[in-house]
TORFI-370199 format. One record per residue (C-alpha): residue number from 1; x, y negated, z negated. Coordinates in steps of 0.5 Angstrom, whole numbers, plus 500, padded with zeros to 3 digits. Each point is the difference from the previous one (the first is absolute). Layout:
// residues N
[r NUM, [X, Y, Z]]
...
// end
This chain:
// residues 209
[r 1, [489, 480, 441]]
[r 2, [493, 502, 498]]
[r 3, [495, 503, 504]]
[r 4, [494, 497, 496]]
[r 5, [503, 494, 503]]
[r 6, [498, 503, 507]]
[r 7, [492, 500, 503]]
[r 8, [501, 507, 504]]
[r 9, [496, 501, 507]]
[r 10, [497, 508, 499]]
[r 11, [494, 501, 504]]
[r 12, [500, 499, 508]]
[r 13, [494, 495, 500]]
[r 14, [503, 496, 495]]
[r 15, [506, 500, 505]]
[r 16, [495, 498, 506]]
[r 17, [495, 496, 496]]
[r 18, [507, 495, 498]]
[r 19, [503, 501, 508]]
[r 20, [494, 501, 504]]
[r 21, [499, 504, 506]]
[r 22, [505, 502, 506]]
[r 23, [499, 497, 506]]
[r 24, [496, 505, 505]]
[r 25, [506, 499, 505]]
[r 26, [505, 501, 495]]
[r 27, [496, 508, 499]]
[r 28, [500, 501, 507]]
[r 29, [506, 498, 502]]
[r 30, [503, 507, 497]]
[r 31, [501, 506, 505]]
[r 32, [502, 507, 500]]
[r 33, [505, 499, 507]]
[r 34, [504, 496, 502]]
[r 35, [499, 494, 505]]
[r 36, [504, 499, 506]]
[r 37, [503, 494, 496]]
[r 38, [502, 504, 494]]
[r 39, [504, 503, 504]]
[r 40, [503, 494, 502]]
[r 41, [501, 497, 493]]
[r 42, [503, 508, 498]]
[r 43, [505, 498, 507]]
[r 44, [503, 494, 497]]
[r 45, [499, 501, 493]]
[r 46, [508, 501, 494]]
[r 47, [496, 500, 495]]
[r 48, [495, 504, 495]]
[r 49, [499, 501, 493]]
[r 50, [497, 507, 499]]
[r 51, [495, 500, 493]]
[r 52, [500, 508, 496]]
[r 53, [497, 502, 494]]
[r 54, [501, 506, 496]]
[r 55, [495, 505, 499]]
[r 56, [499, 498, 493]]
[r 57, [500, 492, 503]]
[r 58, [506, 498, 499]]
[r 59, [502, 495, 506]]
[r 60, [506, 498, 505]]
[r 61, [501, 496, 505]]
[r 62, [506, 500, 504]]
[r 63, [503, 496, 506]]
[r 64, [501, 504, 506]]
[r 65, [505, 495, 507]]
[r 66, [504, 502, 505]]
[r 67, [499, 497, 508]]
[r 68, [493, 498, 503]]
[r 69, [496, 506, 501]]
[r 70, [503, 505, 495]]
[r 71, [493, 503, 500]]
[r 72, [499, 505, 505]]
[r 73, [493, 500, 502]]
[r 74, [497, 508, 501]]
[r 75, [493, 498, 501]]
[r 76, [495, 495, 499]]
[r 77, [499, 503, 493]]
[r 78, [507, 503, 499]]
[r 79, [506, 495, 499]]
[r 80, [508, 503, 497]]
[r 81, [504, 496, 495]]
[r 82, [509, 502, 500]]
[r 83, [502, 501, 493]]
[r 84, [507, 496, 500]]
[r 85, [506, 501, 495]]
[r 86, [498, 497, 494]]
[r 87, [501, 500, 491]]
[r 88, [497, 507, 502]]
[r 89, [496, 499, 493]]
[r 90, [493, 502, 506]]
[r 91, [495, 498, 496]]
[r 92, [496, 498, 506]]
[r 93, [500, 508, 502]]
[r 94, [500, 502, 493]]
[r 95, [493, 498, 499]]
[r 96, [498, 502, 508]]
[r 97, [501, 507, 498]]
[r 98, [495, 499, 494]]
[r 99, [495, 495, 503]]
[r 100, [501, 499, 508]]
[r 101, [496, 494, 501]]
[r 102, [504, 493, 501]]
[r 103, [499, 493, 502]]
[r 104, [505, 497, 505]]
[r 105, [500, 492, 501]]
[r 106, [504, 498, 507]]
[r 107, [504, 494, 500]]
[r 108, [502, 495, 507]]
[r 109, [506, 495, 497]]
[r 110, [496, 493, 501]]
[r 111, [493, 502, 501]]
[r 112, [496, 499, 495]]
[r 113, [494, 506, 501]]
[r 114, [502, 507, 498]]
[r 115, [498, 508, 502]]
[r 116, [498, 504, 496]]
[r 117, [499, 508, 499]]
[r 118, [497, 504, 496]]
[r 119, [500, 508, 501]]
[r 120, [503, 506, 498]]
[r 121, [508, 503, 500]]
[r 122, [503, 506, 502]]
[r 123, [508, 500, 498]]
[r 124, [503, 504, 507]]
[r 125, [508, 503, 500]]
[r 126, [500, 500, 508]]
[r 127, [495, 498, 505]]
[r 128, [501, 499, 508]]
[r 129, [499, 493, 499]]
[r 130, [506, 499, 496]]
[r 131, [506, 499, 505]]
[r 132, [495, 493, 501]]
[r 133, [501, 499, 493]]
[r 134, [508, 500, 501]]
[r 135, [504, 493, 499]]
[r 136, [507, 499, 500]]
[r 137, [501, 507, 500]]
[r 138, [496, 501, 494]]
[r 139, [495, 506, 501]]
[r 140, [495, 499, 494]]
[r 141, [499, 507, 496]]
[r 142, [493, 499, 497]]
[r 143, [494, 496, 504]]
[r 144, [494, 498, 498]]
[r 145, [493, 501, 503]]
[r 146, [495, 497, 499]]
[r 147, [492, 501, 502]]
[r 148, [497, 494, 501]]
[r 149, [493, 499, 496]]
[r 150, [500, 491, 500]]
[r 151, [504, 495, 504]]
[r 152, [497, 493, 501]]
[r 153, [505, 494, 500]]
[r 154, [500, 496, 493]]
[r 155, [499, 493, 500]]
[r 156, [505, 494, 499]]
[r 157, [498, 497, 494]]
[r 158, [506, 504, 495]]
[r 159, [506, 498, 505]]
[r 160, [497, 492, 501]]
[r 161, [499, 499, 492]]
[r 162, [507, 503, 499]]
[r 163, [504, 497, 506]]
[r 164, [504, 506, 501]]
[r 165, [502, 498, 507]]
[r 166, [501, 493, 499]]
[r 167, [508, 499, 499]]
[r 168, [499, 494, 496]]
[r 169, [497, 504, 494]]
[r 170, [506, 505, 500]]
[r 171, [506, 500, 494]]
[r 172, [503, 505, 500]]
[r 173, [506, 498, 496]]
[r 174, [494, 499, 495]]
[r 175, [501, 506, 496]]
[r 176, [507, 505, 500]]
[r 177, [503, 504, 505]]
[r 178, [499, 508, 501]]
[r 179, [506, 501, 496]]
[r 180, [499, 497, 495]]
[r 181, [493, 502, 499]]
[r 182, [503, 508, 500]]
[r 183, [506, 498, 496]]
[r 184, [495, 496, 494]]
[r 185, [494, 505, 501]]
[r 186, [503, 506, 502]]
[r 187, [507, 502, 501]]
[r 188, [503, 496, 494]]
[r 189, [505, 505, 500]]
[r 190, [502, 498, 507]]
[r 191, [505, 493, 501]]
[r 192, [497, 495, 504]]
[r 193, [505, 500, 505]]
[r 194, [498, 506, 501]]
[r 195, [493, 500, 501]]
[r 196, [501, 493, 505]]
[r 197, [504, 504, 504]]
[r 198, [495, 506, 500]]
[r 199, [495, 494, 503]]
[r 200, [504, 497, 503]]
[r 201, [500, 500, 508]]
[r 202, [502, 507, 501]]
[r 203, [494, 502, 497]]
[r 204, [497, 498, 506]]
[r 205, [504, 506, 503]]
[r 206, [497, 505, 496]]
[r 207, [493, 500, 502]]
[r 208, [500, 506, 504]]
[r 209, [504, 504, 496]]
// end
């Protein structure tokens, strides 16, 4: 597509003179320590996705789950994330060793509002808090700590519009199943038998090693 067909935003007050100006609430909401009712949300929450960037500004974005409560708070400035077994390609780490800063968005399965956390990550071999971290006997190797700078709960407006919760909106038949996207995007080699037997219900088995 030609990019002369485009009209690009490239200046902050053009950003604002189009968007307008934030709510005072929606500024002063944002802290530098967690509230007695983070601490909750991090209680009860499976699932987060973690954003990182390179020094040079690569990004990534990754989903990190396990059973409510995963994240161990250290303090109210402090929390700690276990690494899980996975592809092993950690490009979320990679980029942590260039630049620490990382956004962190926490998820509760049918609530509409989210956490968010923004701060900065240390990648840590071995810590006393990681025999909290240890599921199904799996003890993780490598955690994450990061120092918090922001939180604030973001508001709902992204799920309502997408209706992510809502049942009757889901089709997940709508498009091919794991195997077959590995088989036509990334193991061609490997026969479709194979790859739905690897994603079949033993995969479930393997997620702690």
């Amino acid at each position: 597509m030609e990019t002369a067909e485009f009209t690009e935003v490239t200046s902050e007050n053009e950003l604002r003179a189009l968007m307008g100006t934030p709510m005072p609430q929606a500024v002063s909401k944002e802290r530098a320590a967690l509230h007695a009712l983070d601490r909750e949300w991090l209680a009860r929450s499976p699932l987060l996705f973690m954003s990182t960037s390179n020094a040079d500004g690569s990004c990534d974005v990754s989903p990190k789950g396990d059973p409510a409560g995963f994240t161990v708070v250290l303090d109210d400035r402090t929390i700690a994330i276990p690494e899980r077994p996975g592809n092993r390609r950690l490009d979320g780490y990679r980029n942590i060793l260039s630049n620490p800063h990382v956004g962190l968005l926490y998820l509760l399965p049918g609530r509409s509002d989210a956490l968010r956390i923004n701060g900065r990550a240390r990648i840590v071999r071995e810590a006393p808090f990681f025999e909290e971290m240890t599921v199904k006997g799996h003890r993780p190797q490598l955690a994450l700590v990061v120092g918090i700078e922001q939180v604030f709960h973001h508001c709902p407006k992204a799920f309502l519009r997408s209706g992510t919760w809502q049942p009757e909106t889901w089709d997940p038949e709508a498009l091919p199943g794991r195997a077959r996207i590995a088989k036509l995007l990334e193991a061609p080699e490997r026969s479709l038998e194979e790859l739905e037997e690897y994603y079949g219900p033993k995969y479930a088995e393997r997620l702690y090693g």
